[in-house]
C-alpha beads as a LAMMPS data file, in Angstrom:
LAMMPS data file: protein, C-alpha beads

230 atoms
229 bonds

1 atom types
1 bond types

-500.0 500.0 xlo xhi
-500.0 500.0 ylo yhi
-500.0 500.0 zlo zhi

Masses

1 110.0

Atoms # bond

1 1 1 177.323 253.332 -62.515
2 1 1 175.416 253.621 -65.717
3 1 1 176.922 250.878 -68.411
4 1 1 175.640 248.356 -71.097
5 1 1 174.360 245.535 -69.905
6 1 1 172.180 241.895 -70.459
7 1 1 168.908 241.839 -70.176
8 1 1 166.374 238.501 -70.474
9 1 1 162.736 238.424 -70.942
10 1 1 161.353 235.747 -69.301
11 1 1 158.151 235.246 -71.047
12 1 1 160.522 234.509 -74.456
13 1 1 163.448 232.649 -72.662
14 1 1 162.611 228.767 -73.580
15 1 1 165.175 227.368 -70.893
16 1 1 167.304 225.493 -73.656
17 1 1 170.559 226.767 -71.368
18 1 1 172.175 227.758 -74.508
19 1 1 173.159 231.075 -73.042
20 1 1 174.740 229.998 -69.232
21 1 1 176.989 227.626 -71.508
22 1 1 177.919 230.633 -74.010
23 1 1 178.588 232.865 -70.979
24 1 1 182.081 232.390 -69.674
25 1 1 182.590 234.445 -67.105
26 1 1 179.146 232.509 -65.409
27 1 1 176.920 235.419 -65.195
28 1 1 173.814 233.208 -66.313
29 1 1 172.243 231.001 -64.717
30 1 1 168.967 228.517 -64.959
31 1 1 166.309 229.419 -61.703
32 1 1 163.374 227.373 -62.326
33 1 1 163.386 226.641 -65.776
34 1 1 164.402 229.743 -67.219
35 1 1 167.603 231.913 -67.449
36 1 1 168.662 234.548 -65.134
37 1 1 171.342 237.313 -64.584
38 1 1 173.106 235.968 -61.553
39 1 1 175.278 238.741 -60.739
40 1 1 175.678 242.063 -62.545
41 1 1 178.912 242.297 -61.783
42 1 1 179.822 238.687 -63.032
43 1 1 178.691 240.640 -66.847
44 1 1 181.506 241.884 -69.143
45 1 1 178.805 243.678 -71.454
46 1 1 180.032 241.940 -74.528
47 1 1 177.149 239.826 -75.426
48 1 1 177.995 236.371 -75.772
49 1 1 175.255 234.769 -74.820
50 1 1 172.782 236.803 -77.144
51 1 1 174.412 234.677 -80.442
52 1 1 173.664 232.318 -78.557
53 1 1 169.860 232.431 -77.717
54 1 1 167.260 230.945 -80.359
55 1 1 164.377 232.358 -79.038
56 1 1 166.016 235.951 -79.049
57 1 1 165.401 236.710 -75.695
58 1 1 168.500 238.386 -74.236
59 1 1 169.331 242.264 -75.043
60 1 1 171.291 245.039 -74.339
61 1 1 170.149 247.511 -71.838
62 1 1 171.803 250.466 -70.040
63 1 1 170.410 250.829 -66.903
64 1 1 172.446 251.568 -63.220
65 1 1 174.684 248.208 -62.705
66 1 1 177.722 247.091 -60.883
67 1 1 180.951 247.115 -62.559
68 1 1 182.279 244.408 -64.380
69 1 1 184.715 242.355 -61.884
70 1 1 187.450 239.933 -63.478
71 1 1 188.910 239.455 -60.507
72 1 1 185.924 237.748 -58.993
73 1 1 185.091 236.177 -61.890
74 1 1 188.482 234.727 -61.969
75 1 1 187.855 233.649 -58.254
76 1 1 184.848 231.892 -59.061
77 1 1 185.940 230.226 -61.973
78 1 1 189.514 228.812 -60.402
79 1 1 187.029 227.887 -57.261
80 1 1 185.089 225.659 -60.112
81 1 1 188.443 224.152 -61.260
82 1 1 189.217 222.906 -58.036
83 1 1 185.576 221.297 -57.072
84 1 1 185.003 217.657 -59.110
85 1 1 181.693 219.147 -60.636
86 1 1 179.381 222.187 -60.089
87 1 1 176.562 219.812 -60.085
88 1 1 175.002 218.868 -56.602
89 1 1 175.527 214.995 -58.187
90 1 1 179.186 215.539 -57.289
91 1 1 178.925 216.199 -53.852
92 1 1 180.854 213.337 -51.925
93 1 1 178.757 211.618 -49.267
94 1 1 178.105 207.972 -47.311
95 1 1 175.826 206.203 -48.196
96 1 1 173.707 203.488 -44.905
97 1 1 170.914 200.990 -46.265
98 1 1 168.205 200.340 -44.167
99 1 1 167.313 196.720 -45.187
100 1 1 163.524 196.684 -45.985
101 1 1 161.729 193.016 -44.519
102 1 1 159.461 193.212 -47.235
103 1 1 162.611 193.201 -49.844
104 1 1 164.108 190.668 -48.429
105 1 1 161.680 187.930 -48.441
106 1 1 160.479 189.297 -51.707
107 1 1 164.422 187.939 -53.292
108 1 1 164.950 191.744 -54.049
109 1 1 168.674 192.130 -54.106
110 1 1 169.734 195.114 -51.980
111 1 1 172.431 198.093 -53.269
112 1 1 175.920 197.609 -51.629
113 1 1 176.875 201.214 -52.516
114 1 1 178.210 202.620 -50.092
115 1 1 179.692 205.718 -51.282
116 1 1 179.206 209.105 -53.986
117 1 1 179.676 209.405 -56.594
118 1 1 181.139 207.050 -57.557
119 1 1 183.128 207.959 -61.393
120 1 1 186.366 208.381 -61.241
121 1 1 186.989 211.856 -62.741
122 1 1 184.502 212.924 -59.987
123 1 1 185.443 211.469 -56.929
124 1 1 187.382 213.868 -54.793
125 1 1 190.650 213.224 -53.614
126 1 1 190.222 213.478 -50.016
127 1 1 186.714 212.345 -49.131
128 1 1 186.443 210.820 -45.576
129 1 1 185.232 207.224 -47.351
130 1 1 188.550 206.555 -48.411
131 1 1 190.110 206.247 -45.038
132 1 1 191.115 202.884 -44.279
133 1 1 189.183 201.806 -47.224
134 1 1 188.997 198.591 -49.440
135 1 1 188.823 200.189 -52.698
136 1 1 187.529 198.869 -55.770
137 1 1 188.780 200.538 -59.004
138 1 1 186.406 198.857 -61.655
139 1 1 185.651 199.586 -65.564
140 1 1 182.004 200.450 -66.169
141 1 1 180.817 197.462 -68.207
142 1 1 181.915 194.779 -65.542
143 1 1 178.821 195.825 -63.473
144 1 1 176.042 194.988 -66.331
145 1 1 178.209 192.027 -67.122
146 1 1 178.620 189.883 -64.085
147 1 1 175.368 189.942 -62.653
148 1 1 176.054 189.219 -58.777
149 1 1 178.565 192.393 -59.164
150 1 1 177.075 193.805 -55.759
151 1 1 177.467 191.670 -53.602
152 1 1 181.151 189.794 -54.787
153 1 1 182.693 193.035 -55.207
154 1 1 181.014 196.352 -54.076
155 1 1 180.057 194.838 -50.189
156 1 1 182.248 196.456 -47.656
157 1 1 184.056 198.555 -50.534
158 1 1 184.683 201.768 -51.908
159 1 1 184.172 201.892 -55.521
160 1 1 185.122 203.840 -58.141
161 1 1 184.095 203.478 -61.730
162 1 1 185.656 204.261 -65.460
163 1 1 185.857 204.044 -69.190
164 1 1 189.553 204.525 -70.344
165 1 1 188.305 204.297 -73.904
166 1 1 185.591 206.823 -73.504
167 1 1 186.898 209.251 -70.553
168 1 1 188.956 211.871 -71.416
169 1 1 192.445 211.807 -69.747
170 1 1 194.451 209.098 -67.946
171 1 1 193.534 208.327 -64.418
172 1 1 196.905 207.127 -63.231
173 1 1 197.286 211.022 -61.415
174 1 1 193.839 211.142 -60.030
175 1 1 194.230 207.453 -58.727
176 1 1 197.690 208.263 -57.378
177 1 1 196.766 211.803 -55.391
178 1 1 193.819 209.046 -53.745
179 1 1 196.148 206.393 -53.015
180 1 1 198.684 208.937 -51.107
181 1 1 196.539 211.048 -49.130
182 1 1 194.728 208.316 -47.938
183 1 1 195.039 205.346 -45.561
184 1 1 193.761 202.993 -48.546
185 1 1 193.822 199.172 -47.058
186 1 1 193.698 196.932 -50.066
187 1 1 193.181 197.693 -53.996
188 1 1 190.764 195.243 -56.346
189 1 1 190.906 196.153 -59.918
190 1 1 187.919 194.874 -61.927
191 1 1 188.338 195.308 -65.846
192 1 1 186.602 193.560 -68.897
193 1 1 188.480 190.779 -71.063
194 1 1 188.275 193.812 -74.021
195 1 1 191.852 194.618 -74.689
196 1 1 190.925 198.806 -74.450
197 1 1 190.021 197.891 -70.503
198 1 1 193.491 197.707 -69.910
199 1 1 194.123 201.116 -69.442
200 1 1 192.337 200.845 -66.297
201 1 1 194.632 198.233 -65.159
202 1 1 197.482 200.201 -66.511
203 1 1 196.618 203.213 -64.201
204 1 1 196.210 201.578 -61.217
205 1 1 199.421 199.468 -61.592
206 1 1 201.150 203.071 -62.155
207 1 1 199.149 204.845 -59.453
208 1 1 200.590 202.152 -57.086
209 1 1 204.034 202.735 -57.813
210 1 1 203.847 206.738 -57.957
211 1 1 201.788 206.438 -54.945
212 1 1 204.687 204.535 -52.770
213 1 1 202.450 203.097 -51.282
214 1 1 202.585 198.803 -50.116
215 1 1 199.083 197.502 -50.164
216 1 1 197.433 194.165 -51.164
217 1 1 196.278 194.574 -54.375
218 1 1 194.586 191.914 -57.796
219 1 1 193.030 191.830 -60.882
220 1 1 189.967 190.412 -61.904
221 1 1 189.035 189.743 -65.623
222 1 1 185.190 189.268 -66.475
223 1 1 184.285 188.025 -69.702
224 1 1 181.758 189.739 -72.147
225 1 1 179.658 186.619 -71.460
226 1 1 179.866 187.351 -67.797
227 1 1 182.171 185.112 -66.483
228 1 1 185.230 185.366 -64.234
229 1 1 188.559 184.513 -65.801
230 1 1 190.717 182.885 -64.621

Bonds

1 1 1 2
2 1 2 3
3 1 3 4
4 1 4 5
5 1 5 6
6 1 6 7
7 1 7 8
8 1 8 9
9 1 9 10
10 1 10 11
11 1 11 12
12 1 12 13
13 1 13 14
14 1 14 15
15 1 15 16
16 1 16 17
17 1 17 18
18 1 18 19
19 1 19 20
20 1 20 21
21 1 21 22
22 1 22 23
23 1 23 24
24 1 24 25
25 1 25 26
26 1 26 27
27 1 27 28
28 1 28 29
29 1 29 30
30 1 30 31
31 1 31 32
32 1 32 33
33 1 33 34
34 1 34 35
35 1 35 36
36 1 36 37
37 1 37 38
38 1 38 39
39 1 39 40
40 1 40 41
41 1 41 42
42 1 42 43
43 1 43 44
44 1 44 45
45 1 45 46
46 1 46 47
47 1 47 48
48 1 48 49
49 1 49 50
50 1 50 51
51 1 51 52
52 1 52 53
53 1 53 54
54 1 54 55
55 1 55 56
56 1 56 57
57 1 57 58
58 1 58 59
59 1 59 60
60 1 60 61
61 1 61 62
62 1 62 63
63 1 63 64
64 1 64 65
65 1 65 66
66 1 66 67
67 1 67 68
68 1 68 69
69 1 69 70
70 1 70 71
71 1 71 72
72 1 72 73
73 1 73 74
74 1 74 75
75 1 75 76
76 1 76 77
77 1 77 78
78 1 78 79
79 1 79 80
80 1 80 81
81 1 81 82
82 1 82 83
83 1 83 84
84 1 84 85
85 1 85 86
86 1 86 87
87 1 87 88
88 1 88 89
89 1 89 90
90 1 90 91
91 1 91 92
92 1 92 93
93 1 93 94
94 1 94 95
95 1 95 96
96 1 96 97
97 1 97 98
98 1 98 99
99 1 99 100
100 1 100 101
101 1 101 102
102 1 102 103
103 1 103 104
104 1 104 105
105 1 105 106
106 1 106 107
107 1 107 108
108 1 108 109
109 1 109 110
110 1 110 111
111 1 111 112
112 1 112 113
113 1 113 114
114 1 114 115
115 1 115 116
116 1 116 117
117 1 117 118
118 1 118 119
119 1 119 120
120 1 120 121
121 1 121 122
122 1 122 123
123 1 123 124
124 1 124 125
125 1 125 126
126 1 126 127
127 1 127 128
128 1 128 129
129 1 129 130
130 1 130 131
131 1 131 132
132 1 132 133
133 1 133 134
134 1 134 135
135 1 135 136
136 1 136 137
137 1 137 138
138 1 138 139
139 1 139 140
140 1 140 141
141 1 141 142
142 1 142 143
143 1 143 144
144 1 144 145
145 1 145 146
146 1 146 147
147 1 147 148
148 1 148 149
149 1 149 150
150 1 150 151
151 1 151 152
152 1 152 153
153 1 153 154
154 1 154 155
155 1 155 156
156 1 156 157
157 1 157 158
158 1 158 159
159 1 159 160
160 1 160 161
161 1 161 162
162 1 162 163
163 1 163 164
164 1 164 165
165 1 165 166
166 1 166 167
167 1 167 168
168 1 168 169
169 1 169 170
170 1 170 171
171 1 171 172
172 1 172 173
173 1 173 174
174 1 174 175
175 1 175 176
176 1 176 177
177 1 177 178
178 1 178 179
179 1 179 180
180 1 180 181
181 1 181 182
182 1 182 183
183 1 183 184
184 1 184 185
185 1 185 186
186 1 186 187
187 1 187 188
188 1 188 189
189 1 189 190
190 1 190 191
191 1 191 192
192 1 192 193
193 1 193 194
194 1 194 195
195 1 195 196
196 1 196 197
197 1 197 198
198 1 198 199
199 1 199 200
200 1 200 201
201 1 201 202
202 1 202 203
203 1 203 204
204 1 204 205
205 1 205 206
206 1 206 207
207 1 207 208
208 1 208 209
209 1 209 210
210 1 210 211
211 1 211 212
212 1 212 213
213 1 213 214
214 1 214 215
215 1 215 216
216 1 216 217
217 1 217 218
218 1 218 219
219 1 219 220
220 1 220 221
221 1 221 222
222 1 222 223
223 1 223 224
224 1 224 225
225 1 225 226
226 1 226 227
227 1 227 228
228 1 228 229
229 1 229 230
């Protein structure tokens, strides 16, 4: 069918993005640097993105196009609800480390990850690390504060990091769908001494008891100056 329709020059598109973020229905996206209509059908005609565009690069154009489809966009975009992230930086995955001679007897401490990612708010709920796991639920700062964080806490864990002062949300459901549909073995919360790092003590104590689950859990408080509290 003939309808109204987006086009982009390429030569003026500058690649700020400006336009895939304006465009809700996700009919823009960034190939190489610069924007492109994805699918013509994912394009509702109504011009969105063009507001949006500083270097005036996207217009109107009739030319022969698929119709518009809200039912696939609506597919798409409940299919982007239920995935952590859209970004390839979400994708769960194992992580082995080869240790390197030459590190070792050069004193360079080696990574104990051995999971991603590794945030909380993108960690999906079922990922096959999280069977028969040790999990380690820590807030952000207590890696860059206690310095020997690898090896005391992440070896032979799963770990999963947080801000409850600067993440939006609670995490007490997110924490409580990965304590039940998995076969966790033992839970180590690591917080700062900060009195806002309790909520991430807060959620795991009420993730535990949603959860109904029995499993060896404790605290540890570090100290802004990097120490362990007792």
């Amino acid at each position: 069918m003939i309808r109204k329709i987006i086009q982009i020059d390429q030569e003026k598109c500058n690649g700020c993005g400006l336009c895939a973020q304006a465009c809700h229905e996700g009919a823009i996206g960034m190939i190489d640097g610069k924007a492109v209509l994805l699918r013509d059908d994912y394009c509702d005609g109504l011009g969105d993105c063009i507001p949006a565009c500083p270097a005036d690069a996207i217009q109107f154009i009739e030319r022969e196009a698929l119709p518009y489809d809200q039912e696939a966009v609506e597919r798409m975009q409940r299919q982007k609800q239920a995935a952590p992230c859209g970004c390839p930086g979400s994708r769960a995955k194992a992580i082995r480390h080869d240790t390197k001679v030459s590190d070792a007897s050069a004193g360079k401490a080696e990574s104990q990850l051995s999971q991603w990612p590794v945030q909380i708010k993108l960690a999906p709920v079922n990922a096959a690390y999280f069977e028969n796991a040790n999990l380690l639920i820590a807030a952000d700062c207590s890696a860059y504060a206690y310095g020997n964080f690898h090896a005391d806490f992440i070896r032979n864990r799963i770990v999963l990091i947080g801000c409850p002062k600067l993440d939006q949300g609670d995490y007490t459901e997110k924490l409580t769908a990965i304590l039940k549909n998995n076969a966790i073995k033992s839970l180590t919360v690591v917080r700062m001494e900060v009195p806002c790092c309790g909520g991430i003590e807060n959620a795991c104590k009420a993730a535990l008891q949603d959860s109904g689950k029995f499993i060896p859990w404790q605290v540890v408080t570090i100290a802004t100056d990097g120490t362990i509290l007792p």
